[in-house]
Phi, psi and omega in degrees: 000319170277143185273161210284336200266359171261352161252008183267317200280313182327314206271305191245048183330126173269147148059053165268149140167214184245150177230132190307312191265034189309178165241331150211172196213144173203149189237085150269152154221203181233140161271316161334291209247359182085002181266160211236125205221119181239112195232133205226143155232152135217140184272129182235095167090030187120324201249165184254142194277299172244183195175134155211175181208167165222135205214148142198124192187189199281164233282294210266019177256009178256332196277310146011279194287337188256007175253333169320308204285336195261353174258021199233301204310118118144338193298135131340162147253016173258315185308303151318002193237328178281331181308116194227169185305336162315284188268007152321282163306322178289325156335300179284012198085359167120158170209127170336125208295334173279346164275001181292350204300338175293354195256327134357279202290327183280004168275305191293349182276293212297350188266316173286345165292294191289340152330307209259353155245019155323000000 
């Protein structure tokens, strides 16, 4: 059900945690299924320097959240703004159609992440 890179990241979260020195921190969820996506950044000169996050929802709102943080590292913040649930998911090798709402949800975390660091 899963692709080897939705359980590599689920098993091996990149980039979990709290991050001290953010420039923003914005907290979604799904009400549908409860899973909870807290995405934290900070930004230096444009770029975004670090990212880290905390989730709790089902194997792909984890794995999601942990390909999210590795595809924001190092981006631009217009380079971060094309980043969509699509390719969020192609990332992971593709996700099911009953598993997209994470990729969902971590594109709606990264749009309210960047709203609050205009």
């Amino acid at each position: 059900m899963y692709s080897p890179s939705v359980l590599d990241h689920f098993k091996n979260p990149r980039n979990a945690g709290d991050l001290q020195d953010a420039t923003a921190v914005v907290e979604v969820s799904n009400p549908v299924c409860g899973d909870v996506l807290r995405l934290s950044a900070r930004v230096e000169g444009g770029i975004i320097a670090e990212c880290r996050f905390k989730a709790q929802g089902c194997v792909t709102s984890v794995a999601c959240a942990s390909i999210l943080t590795e595809l924001l590292s190092g981006k631009s913040l217009d380079d971060a703004r094309r980043i969509t649930a699509m390719q969020i998911a192609e990332s992971l090798g593709g996700l099911e159609q009953a598993t997209f709402h994470a990729a969902h949800l971590a594109a709606d975390a990264l749009t309210g992440l960047l709203a609050k660091i205009r």
